[in-house]
C-alpha positions in Angstrom: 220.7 86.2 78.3 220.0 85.8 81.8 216.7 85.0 83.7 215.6 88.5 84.1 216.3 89.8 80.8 214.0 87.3 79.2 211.6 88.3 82.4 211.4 91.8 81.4 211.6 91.2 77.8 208.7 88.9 78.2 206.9 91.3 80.4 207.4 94.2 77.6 206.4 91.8 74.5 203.0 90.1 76.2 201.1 92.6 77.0 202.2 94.8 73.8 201.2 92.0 71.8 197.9 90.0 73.9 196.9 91.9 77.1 196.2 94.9 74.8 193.0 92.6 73.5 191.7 91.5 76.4 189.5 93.6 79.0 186.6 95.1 76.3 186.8 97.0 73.0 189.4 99.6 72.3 188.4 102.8 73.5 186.1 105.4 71.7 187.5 108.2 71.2 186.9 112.0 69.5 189.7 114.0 67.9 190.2 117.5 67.8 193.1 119.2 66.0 195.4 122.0 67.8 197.6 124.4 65.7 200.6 125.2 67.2 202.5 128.4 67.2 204.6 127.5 64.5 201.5 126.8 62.0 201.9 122.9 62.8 199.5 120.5 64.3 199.1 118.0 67.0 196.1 115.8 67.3 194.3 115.0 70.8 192.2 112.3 70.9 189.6 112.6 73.8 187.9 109.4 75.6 184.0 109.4 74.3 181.1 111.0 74.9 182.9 114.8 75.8 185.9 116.5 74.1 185.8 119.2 76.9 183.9 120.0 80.3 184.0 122.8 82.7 183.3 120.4 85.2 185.2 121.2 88.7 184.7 118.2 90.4 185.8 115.7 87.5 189.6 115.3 87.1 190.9 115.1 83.7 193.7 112.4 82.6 195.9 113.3 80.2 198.5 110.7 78.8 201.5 111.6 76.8 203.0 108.4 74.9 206.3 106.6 74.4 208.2 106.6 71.1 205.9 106.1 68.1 203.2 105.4 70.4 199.4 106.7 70.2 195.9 106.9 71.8 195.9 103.1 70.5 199.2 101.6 72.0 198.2 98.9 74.8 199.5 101.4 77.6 196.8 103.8 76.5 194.2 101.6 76.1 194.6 100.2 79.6 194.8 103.7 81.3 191.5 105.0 79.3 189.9 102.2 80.5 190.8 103.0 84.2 190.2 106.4 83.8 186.8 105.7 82.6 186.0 103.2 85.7 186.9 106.0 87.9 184.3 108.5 85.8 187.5 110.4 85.0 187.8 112.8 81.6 191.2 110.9 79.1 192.5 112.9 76.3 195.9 111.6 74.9 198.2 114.3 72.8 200.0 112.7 70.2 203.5 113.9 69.8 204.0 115.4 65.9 203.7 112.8 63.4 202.0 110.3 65.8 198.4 110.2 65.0 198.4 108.8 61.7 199.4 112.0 59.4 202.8 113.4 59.2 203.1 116.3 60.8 204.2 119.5 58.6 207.5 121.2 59.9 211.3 119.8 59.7 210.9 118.9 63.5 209.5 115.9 65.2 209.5 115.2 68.8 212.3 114.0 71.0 212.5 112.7 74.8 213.2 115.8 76.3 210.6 118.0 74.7 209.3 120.5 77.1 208.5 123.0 75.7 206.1 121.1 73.8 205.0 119.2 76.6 203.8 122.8 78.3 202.2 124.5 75.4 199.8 121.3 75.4 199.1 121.3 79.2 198.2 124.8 78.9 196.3 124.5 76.6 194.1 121.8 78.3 194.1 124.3 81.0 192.0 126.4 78.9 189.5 123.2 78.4 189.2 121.8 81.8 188.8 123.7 85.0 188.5 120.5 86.9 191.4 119.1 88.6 194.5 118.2 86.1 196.7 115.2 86.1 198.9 114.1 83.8 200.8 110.5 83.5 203.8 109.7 80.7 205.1 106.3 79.2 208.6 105.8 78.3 209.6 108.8 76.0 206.7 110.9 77.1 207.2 110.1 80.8 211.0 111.4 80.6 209.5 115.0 78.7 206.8 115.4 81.2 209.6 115.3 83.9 211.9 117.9 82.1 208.6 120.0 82.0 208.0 119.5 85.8 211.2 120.8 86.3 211.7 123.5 83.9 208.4 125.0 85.4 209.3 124.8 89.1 206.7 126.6 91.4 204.7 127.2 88.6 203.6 123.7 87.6 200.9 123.9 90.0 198.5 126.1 88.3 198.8 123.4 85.4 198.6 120.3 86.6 197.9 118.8 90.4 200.6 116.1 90.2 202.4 113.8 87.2 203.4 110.2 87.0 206.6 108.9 84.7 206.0 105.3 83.8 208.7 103.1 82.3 210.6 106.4 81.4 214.2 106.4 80.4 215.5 109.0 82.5 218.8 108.6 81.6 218.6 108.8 78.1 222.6 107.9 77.5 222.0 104.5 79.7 218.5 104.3 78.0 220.0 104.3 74.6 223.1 102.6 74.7 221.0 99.6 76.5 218.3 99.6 73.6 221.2 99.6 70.9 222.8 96.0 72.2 222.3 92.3 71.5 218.8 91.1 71.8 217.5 94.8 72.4 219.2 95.7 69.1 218.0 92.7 67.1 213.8 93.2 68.5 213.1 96.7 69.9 215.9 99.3 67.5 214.6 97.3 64.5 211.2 97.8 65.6 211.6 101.4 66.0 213.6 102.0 63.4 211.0 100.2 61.0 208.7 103.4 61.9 210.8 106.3 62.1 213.3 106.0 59.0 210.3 105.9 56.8 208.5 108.8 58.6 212.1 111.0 58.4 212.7 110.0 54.4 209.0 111.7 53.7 209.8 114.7 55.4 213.5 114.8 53.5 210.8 115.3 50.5 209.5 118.2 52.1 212.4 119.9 53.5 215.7 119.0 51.4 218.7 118.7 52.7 217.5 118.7 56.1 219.5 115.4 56.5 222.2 113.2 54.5 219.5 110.5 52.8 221.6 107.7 52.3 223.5 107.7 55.8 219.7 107.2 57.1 219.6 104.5 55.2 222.4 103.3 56.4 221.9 103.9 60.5 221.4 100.4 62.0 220.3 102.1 65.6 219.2 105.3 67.7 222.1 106.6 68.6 223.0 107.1 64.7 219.2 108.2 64.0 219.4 110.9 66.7 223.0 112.1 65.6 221.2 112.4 61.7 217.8 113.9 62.9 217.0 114.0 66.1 219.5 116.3 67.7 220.2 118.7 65.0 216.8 119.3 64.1 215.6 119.9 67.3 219.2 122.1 68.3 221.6 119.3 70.3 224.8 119.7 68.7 224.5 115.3 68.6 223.1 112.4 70.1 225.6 112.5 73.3 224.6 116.4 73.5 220.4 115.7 73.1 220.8 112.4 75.7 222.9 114.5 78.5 220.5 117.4 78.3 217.0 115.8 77.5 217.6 113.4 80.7 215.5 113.9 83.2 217.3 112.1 85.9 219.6 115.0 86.8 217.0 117.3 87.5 214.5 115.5 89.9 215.2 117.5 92.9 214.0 120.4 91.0 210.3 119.1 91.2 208.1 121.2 93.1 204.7 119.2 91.8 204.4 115.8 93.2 205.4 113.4 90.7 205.7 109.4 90.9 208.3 107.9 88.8 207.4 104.2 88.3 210.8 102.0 86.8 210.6 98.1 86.9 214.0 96.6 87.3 214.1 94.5 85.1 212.6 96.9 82.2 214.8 95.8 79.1 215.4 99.3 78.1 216.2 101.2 81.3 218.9 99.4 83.1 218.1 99.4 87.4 221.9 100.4 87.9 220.8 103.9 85.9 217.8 104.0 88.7 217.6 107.3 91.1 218.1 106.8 94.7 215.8 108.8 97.2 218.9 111.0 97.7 218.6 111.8 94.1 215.8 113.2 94.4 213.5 115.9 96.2 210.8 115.5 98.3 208.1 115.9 95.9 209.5 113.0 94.0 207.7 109.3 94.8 210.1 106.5 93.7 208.8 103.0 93.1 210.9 100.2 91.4 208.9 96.9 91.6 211.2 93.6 91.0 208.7 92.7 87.9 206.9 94.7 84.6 209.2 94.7 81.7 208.7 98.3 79.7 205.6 99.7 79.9 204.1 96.3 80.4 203.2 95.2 84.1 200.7 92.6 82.9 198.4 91.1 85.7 196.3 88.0 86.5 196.3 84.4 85.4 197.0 83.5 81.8 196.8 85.3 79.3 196.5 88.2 81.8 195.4 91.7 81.9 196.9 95.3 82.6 194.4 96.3 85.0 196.5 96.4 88.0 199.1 99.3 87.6 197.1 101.8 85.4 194.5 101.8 88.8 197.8 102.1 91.1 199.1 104.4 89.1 195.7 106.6 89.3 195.0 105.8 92.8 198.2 107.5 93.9 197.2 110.5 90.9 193.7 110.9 92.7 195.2 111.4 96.3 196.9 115.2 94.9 193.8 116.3 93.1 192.5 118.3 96.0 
């Protein structure tokens, strides 16, 4: 393993694991349930003292996480915080079966989930006249994009501009990375640790929605989204769900301004799977810093701090909000 892949994997492991305690107490948040149109749920948990304000001068944040994240993965902590130093309203949406209780249909959530991903934007439409902005980590960076560009011209009543941080946008180069060597050994374990048990409940629930004892047996994400992933959620497999949940191909379809935020030497999103500026449109900001790991860009002198690129991040946010 060279240099920069114990780099990034040290700059996606730290701050996960120390910066996430340093900066002040986790943030305070109130929870409100939404039933969904197809008699499920999704939890939103919404940065203390309001749940909801008609205010139209203050913008509202709204964070959608990576896989098996929530309002208390270190990401979120550190962009709450920097919401509330700007005086800005945070809600984070978990995705189905990400707040703490598992969710009640067959279906989960996958990497390209749009539809999804609009249904809650509207409805925090409904909440907050103020000005909208939406940022996504990882997994939920790569959905927000396929919303952006599913909805075209009519983003801009939503939201005033997105931002895709550490976001596998190729999902096929995403995966395959994540499912070899040290990545395998760490980060699929890791995942895997949370969503087989999550997937052998709902097998309770809903038999025969899978084959139990191949789950067992899938040693990666590639095998878990052939099992679950993709059929429940209507890919025909994993290579089918990764080709058309990617969000890469579909950038110049944008018309919302959106930054995409990669750091090269992100363990889990290769740089040679990067977009170019010609691969994109001109709503589309590109930045691909040298240095950050996966959803860690940890700041500051030992032990550090993740300050730094949440307040970039909402810097460039704030400049569309008008």
């Amino acid at each position: 393993m060279g240099d920069g892949a114990i780099g990034g994997n040290l700059q996606s492991i730290w701050p996960a694991l120390v910066c996430k305690r340093i900066g002040g107490p986790a943030p305070r948040y109130q929870r409100q349930r939404w039933i969904t149109p197809d008699a499920d749920f999704i939890d939103v948990d919404w940065l203390e003292p309001e749940v909801g304000t008609r205010d139209l001068a203050t913008p509202l944040l709204i964070l959608f996480h990576g896989l098996e994240g929530s309002s208390s993965s270190h990401y979120a902590r550190a962009y709450a915080r920097a919401a509330q130093r700007l005086g800005w309203r945070f809600a984070v949406p978990h995705f189905r079966g990400c707040s703490g209780e598992p969710n009640l249909t067959a279906r989960a959530y996958h990497s390209g989930d749009f539809e999804e991903v609009g249904w809650i934007l509207d409805r925090f439409s409904a909440l907050h006249a103020g000005p909208r902005l939406a940022v996504g980590v990882s997994l939920g960076g790569n959905a927000l994009l396929r919303w952006a560009e599913e909805a075209g011209e009519s983003a801009t009543g939503t939201v005033s501009a997105v931002a895709a941080v550490s976001s596998p946008i190729d999902l096929a180069a995403g995966g395959h990375a994540i499912g070899r060597g040290f990545n395998r050994l760490t980060y699929t374990r890791m995942f895997m640790r949370s969503l087989r048990p999550k997937t052998l409940l709902k097998l309770k629930s809903h038999p025969g929605l899978f084959d139990r004892d191949k789950m067992l047996a899938a040693g990666d994400l590639y095998e878990f989204d052939n099992l679950y992933t993709a059929p429940v959620h209507g890919f025909r497999n994993t290579d089918d769900y990764w080709h058309r949940g990617s969000a890469k191909p579909h950038l110049h379809r944008i018309r919302i301004p959106s930054l995409v935020l990669n750091a090269r030497n992100d363990p889990f999103v290769p740089a040679a799977s990067l977009p170019g500026p010609h691969e994109v449109g001109r709503h589309v900001t590109l930045w691909q810093p040298a240095r950050g790991g996966h959803a860690g860009f940890g700041s500051g002198a030992f032990p550090g701090h993740l300050r730094d690129m949440p307040e970039e991040v909402l810097r460039w946010l704030g400049t569309h909000t008008g």
